[in-house]
VOGU-3710 file (C-alpha; in Angstrom, 3 decimals, decimal comma):
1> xxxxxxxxxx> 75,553/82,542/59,205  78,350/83,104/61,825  80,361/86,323/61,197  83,818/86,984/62,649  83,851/87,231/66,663  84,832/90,705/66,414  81,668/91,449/64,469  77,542/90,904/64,923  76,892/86,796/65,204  73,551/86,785/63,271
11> xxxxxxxxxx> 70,589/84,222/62,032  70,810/83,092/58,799  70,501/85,616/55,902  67,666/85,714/53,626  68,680/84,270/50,186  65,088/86,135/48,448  65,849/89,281/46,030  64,676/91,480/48,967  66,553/92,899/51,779  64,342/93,700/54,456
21> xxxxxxxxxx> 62,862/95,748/57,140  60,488/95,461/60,316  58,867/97,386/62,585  56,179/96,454/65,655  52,952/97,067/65,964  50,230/97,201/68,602  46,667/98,269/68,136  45,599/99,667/71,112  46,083/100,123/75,240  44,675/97,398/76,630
31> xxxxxxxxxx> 45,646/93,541/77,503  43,198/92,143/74,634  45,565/94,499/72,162  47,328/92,753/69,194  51,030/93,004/69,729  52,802/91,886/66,043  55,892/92,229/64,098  55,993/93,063/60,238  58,769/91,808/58,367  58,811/93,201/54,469
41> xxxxxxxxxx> 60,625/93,716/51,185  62,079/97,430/51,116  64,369/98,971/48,592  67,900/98,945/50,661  70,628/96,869/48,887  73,512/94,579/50,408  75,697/97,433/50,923  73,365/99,613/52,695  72,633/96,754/55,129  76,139/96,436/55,428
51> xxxxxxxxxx> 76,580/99,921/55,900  73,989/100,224/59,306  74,071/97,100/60,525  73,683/99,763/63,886  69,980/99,280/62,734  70,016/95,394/62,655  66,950/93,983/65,107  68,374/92,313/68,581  67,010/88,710/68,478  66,614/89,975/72,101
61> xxxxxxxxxx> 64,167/92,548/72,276  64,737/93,651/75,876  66,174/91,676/78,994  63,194/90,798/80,057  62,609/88,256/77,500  65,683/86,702/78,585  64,594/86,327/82,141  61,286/84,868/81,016  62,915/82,201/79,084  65,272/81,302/82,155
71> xxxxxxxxxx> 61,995/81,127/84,033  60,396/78,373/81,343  63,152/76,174/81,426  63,324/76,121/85,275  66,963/77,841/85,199  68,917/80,143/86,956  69,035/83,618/84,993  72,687/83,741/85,857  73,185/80,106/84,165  71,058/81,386/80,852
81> xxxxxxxxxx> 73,534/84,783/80,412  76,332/82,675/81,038  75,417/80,253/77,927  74,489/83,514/75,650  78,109/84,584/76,823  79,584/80,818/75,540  77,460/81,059/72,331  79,054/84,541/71,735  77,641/87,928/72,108  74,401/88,792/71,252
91> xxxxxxxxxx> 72,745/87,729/68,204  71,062/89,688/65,876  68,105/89,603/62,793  69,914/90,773/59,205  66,880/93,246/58,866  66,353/97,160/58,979  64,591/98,099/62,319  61,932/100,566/60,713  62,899/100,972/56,945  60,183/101,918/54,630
101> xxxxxxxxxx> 58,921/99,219/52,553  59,799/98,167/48,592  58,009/100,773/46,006  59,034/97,613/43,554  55,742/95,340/44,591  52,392/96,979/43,907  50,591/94,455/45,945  52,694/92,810/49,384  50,780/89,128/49,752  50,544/88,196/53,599
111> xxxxxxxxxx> 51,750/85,570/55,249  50,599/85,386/59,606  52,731/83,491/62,278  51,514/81,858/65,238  54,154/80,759/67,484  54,385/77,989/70,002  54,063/77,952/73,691  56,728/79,803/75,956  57,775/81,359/72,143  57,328/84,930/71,115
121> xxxxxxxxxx> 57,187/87,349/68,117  60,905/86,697/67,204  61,496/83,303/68,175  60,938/82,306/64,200  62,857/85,377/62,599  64,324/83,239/60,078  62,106/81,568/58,046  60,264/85,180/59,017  62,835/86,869/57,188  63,132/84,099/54,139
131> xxxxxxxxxx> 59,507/84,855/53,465  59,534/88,396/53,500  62,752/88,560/51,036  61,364/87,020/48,770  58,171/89,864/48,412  55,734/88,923/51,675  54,575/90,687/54,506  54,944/88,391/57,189  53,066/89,610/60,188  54,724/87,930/63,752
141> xxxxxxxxxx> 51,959/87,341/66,656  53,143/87,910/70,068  49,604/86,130/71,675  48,390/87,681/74,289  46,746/84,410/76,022  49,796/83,466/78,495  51,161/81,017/76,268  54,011/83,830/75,192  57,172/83,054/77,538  56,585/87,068/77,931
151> xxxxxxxxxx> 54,623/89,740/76,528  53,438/93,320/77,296  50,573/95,892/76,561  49,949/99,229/77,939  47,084/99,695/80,159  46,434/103,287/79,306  47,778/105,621/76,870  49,427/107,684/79,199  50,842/104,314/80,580  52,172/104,103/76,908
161> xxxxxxxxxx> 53,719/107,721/76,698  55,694/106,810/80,324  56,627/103,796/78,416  54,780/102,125/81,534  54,649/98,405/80,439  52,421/95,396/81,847  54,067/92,158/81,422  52,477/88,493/80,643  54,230/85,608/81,779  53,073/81,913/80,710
171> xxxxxxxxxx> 50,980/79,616/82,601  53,289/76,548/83,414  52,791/73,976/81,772  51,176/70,922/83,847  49,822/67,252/83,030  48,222/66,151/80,421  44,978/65,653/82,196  41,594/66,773/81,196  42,099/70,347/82,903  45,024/70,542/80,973
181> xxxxxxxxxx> 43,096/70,298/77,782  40,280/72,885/79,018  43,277/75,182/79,151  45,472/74,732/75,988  41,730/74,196/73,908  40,422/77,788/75,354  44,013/79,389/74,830  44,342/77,897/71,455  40,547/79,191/70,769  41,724/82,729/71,828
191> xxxxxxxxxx> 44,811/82,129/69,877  42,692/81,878/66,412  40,777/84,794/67,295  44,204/86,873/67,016  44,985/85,425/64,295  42,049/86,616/62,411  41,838/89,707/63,916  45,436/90,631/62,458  43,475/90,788/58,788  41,280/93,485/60,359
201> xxxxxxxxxx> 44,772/95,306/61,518  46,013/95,002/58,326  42,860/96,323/56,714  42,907/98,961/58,719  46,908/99,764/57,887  46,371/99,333/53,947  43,200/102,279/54,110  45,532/104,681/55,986  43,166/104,800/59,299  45,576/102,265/61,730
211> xxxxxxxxxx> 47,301/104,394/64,559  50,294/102,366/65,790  50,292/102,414/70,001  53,724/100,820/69,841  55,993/103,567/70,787  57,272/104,316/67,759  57,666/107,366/64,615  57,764/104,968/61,982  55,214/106,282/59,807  53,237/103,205/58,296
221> xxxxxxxxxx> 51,472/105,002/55,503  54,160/103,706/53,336  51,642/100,612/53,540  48,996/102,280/52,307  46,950/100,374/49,389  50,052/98,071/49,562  48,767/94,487/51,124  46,820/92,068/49,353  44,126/90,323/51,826  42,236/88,009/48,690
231> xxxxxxxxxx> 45,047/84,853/49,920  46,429/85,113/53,253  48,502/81,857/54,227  49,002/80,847/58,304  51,725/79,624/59,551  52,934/78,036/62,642  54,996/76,157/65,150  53,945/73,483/67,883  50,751/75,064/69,629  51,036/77,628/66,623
241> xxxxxxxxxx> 50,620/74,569/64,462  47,174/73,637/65,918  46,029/77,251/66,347  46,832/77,788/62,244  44,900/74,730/61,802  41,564/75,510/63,994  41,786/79,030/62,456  42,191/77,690/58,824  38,612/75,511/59,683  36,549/78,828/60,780
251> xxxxxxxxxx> 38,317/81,469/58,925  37,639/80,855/55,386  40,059/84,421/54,383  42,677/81,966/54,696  43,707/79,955/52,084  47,284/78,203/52,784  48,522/76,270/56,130  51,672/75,960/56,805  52,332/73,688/60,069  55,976/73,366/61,556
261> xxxxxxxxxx> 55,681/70,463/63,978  52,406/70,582/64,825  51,423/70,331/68,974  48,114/68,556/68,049  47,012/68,042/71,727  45,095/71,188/71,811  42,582/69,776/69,031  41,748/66,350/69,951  38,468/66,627/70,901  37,747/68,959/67,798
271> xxxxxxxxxx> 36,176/67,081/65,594  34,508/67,310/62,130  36,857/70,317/61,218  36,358/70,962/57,969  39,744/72,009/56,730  39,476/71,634/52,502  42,669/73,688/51,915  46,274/73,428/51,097  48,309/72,057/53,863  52,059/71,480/54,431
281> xxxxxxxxxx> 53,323/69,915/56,954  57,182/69,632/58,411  57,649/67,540/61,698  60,990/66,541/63,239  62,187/63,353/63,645  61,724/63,097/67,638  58,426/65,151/68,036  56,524/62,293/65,920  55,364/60,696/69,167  51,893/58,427/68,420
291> xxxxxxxxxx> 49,162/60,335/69,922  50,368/63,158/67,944  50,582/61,522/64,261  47,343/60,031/65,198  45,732/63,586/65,490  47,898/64,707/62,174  46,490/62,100/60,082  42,883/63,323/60,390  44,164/66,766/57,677  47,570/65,120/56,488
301> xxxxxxxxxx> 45,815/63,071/54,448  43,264/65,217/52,714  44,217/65,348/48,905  45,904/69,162/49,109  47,868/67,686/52,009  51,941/67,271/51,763  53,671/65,913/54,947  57,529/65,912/55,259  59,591/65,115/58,434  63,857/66,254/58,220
311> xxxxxxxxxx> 65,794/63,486/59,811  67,795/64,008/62,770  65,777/66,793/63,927  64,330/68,020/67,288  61,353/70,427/68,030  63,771/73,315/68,561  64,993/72,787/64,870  62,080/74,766/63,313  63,079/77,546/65,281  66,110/80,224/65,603
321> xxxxxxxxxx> 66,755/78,793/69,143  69,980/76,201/67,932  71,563/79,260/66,439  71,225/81,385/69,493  71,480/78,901/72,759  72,978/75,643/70,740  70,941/72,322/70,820  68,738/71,258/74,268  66,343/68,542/73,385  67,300/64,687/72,878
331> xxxxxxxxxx> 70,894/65,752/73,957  72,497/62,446/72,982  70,876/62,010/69,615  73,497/62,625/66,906  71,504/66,052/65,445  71,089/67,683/61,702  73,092/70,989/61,571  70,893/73,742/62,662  71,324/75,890/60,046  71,030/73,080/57,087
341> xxxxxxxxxx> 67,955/71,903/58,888  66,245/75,456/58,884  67,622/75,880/55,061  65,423/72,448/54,113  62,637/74,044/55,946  62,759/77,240/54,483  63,130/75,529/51,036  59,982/73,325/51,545  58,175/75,980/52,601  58,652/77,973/49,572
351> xxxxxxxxxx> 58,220/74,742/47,172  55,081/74,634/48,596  54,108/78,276/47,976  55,287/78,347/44,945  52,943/75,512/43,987  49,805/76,833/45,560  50,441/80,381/45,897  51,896/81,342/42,609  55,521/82,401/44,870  58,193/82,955/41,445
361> xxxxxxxxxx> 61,143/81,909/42,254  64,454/79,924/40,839  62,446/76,257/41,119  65,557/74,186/40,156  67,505/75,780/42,433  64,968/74,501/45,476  65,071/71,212/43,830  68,717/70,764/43,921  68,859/71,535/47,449  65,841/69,255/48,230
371> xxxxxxxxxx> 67,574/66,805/46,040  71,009/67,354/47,586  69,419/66,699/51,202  67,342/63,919/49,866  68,873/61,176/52,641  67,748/64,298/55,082  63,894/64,224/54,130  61,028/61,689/54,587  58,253/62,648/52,586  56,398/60,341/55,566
381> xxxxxxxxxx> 56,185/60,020/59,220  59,226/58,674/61,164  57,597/57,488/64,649  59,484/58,556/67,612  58,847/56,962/70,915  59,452/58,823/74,042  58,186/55,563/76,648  60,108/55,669/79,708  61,446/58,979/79,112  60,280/62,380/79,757
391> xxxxx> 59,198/64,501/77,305  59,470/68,462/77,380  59,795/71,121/75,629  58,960/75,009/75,621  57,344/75,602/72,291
//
């Protein structure tokens, strides 16, 4: 949703009975720390979001994050700032930076993102956001295994009172040799290890005994006895995609995969994964090269399995990236407006909990989007070629 020039641009808004709130988290001084983002259900209404939009989230965290990105996509900073200036000012996340969450749900289900390579915490926020209005806690990796286009811990905790941070850049990505592999396997390895060691964080928030080393007063006892760990569904995009999938196979706590345009390079020499749960999957139209299908077939096709792909869609369409810096991949293919393409995502997504995770919601409302955008969806692959051309992208 694009408001006036004279006021905030922002993502998308959440269409779920919730407005919400986030806050970040770290648990502890150190580089192996777990650096997340909560987005949840809270008790403000329309008008008080309205009201202090001053407390809206920057998609932009700090500057940094900007120079990071110019840094990935081998551009001049001055190039990148003068594109956010075209796009029109900066763009922000319609949720409450630190509000308390809902006293309306007894019990806040979990969802955990993993996000692709050179992508970070917020890079998702929207279908973030979608999930969390409509009642989950959706808890936002930042992974700490240089795969993050940036990311920071605190060596010490006086480093963390100075405010004293210790930034991760990404290893480049190189050739698609063997060495290669070694890398993105071990990072993706490390990856799934966060990923289940968010459940402990959680744990450790819903008992009352987590101490936040984010610098922050938000008091999160207002989670206390609030999250429910017996389903947990993982979610994620590109190298999040196979890291949500190798997890799913050796953390049996999770129940639900969710895989937006799955990087499947990182698992191709994993084999017998046993992975006999619910699994959705949403590609886009040009990321459906061969060797990558060929590796998706191996879980698309267990029985639990759904696979859709949205027409006219690029890698970058499953994230909030169109809406912030306009389209970069496939840059003469006729493209799927961003914002309709992340609504069919959003929409699948939640047709998919709502089947296998019990989500309530309005279903003939989903279905007469899903049917409306029928000529947009493939319940199928759609084969993309890239021969003869190059093939890159960031996440």
């Amino acid at each position: 949703m694009f408001w006036p020039w004279s006021k905030k641009k922002t993502l998308p808004f959440p269409e779920g009975p919730f407005i919400t709130g986030c806050v970040d988290v770290m648990d502890n001084c150190s580089k192996d720390s777990l650096f997340v983002r909560l987005i949840y259900p809270t008790d403000a209404n329309i008008h008080y979001l309205d009201k202090n939009s001053h407390r809206w989230v920057p998609w932009f965290p700090e500057d940094k994050y900007i120079e990071s990105f110019s840094i990935l996509l081998n551009l001049w900073l001055v190039v990148l700032r003068f594109i956010l200036w075209l796009m029109g000012k900066d763009v922000y996340i319609p949720t409450l930076w630190e509000e308390p969450v809902t006293n309306q749900v007894k019990k806040l289900r979990v969802v955990v993102f993993s996000h692709g390579y050179g992508a970070t915490r917020f890079l998702c926020s929207t279908i973030c956001n979608e999930l969390a209005s409509r009642g989950y806690l959706v808890v936002c990796l930042e992974h700490r295994d240089e795969s993050a286009s940036l990311t920071y811990y605190y060596a010490s905790e006086s480093a963390r009172n100075r405010d004293e941070r210790t930034y991760i850049l990404a290893k480049p990505f190189v050739a698609m040799d063997m060495q290669h592999y070694l890398l993105r396997n071990g990072q993706m390895k490390y990856r799934s290890y966060e990923c289940s060691k968010v459940l402990q964080l959680l744990s450790q928030i819903n008992n009352g005994s987590f101490q936040n080393k984010f610098r922050s007063n938000f008091d999160l006892s207002c989670f206390k006895d609030k999250i429910d760990l017996s389903d947990p569904v993982l979610m994620g995009h590109s190298f999040g995609g196979a890291t949500s999938i190798y997890a799913l196979a050796k953390d049996d706590r999770f129940k639900l995969g969710i895989i937006l345009d799955g990087w499947m390079f990182p698992l191709k020499n994993e084999l017998h994964m046993n992975v006999n749960k619910p699994l959705l999957f949403i590609n886009s139209q040009t990321f459906s090269i061969n060797a990558n299908i060929q590796m998706m077939r191996t879980f698309s096709t267990l029985p639990q399995s759904t696979l859709y792909t949205i027409r006219n869609t690029t890698h970058e369409s499953h994230t909030d990236t169109p809406i912030v810096f306009g389209y970069w991949l496939n840059f003469m293919m006729k493209k799927l407006n961003s914002n309709v393409a992340l609504k069919i995502q959003n929409y699948l997504v939640l047709d998919f909990l709502h089947k296998y995770h019990g989500l309530q919601l309005d279903e003939n409302q989903i279905e007469r989007y899903l049917s409306f955008q029928s000529e947009n969806i493939v319940k199928d692959y759609i084969l993309h070629s890239t021969q003869g051309k190059k093939h890159f992208t960031m996440w």
